[in-house]
N, C-alpha and C positions, 0 to 999 in steps of 0.2 A: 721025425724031427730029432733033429741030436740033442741028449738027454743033457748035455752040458749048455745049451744055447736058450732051451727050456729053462734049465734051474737061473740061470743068467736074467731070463725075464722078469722070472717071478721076484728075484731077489727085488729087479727093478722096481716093479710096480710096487711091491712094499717098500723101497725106500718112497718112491714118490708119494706112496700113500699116506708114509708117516710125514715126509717135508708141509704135506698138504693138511695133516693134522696140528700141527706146530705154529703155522702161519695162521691157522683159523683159532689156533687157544691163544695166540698173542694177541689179533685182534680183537679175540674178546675178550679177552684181558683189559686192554688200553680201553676196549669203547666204556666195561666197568668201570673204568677210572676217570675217562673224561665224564658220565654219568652220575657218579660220586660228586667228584669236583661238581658241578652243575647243582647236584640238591643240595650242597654245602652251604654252595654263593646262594640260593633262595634262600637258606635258612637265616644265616648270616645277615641277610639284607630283611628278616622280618617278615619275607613272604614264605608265611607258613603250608597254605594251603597247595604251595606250588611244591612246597619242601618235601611233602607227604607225599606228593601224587609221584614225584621220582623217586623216593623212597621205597614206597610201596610197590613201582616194579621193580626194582631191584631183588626187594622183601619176596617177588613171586620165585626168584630164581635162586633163593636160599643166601644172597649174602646176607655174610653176617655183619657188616656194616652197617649196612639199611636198618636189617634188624634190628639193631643195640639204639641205630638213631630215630627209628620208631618208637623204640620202648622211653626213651629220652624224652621225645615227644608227649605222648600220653602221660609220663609221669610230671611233666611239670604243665600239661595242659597246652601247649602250645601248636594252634590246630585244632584243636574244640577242648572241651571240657577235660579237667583232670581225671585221668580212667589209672589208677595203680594195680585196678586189677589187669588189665588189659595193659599196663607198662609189662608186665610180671609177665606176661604169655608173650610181648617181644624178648624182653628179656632172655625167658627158657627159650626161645627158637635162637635167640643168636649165643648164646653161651652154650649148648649144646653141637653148635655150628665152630666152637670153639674162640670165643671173642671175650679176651682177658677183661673189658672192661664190664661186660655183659655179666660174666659170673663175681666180679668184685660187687655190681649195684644189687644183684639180687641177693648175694651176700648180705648185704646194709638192707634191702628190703626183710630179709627174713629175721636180723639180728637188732631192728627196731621195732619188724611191726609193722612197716607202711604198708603191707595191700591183705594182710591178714593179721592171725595172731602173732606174736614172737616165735621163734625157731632157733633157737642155738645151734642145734646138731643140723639143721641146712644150713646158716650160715654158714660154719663151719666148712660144713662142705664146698661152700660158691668160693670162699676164700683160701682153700688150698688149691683148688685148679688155676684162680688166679694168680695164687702165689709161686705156683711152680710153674709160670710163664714168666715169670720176673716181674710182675708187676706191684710194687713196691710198697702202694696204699694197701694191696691185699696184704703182702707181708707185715707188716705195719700189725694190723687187725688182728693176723694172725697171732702175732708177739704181745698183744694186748690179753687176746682173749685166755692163750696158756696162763699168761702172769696171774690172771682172775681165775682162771676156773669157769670162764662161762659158757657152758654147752660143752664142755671135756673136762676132764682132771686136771688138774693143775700142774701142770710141768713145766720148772723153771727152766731147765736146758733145752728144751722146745722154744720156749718163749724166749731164749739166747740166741738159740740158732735163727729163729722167723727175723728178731730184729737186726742182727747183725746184717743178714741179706740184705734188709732194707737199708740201713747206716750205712753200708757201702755204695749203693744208688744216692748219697747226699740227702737220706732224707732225713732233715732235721726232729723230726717229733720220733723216728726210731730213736736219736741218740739219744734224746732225754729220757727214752722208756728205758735204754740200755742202762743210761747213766740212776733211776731210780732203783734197775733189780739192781746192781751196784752195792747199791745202798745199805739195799736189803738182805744183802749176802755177806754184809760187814757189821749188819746190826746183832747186838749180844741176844 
């Protein structure tokens, strides 16, 4: 066989192969999403137990959607009993999965207390991943915590830089935090 008519083939079959990879990640792309869409509307309408049971396959195949709205579940109880320790284990699977609001709540879990002790230096942590997704309540938190000192040193130009990101996304409680180091950097 002619060695040009061969390579010819082969090219083919791999593009076909990729066309047919393409078309099968789109579809499961979309049925993710009309399956999203679906546990949303159960949750939405109340029916918790239906919310969880589409949730939780989802939760088999690592999104981190499901995840985060698992862990939502559990921590406010809706769908059996309030479990924070078990919000805290959705939580770590979908913020690890990469889910800005996931690493923001366990942020607030570790920097309140709600499913163990306090944790500064995890907060911390939950809330720079969140914050360097752009998500604006992490930043927020972040520009609070430099301003304090809590769970790091205190570093006002940190605490300048976290809030301004946020101030720029409209967030109002950035600008008053902005507007109090302000203050503080004109006081004698």
């Amino acid at each position: 066989m002619n060695r040009f008519v061969y390579d010819g083939k082969r090219r083919l079959y791999f593009l076909l192969g990729l066309a047919l990879l393409l078309v099968a990640g789109y579809f499961l792309y979309f049925r993710d999403l009309n399956a999203l869409q679906e546990a949303l509307d159960a949750y939405q309408q109340g029916d918790f137990p239906r919310a969880m049971a589409l949730y939780n396959e989802l939760a088999a195949q690592q999104n981190p959607t499901a995840l985060f709205s698992l862990g939502v579940m559990a921590e406010r109880g809706e769908g059996g009993p309030v479990d924070r320790k078990q919000a805290r284990i959705w939580y770590q699977r979908a913020a690890d999965a990469g889910n800005q609001f996931a690493q923001y709540n366990l942020g607030q879990m570790f920097s309140l207390g709600r499913s163990d002790e306090r944790q500064p230096e995890q907060a911390v942590r939950y809330y720079q991943m969140a914050a360097e997704q752009g998500y604006d309540l992490a930043q927020l938190r972040l520009g609070q915590i430099y301003a304090h000192g809590d769970g790091v040193s205190r570093n006002l130009s940190e605490a300048r830089r976290w809030l301004e990101r946020a101030a720029k996304q409209d967030n109002p409680l950035a600008r008053l935090e902005l507007s109090k180091l302000e203050r503080t950097d004109d006081a004698p």
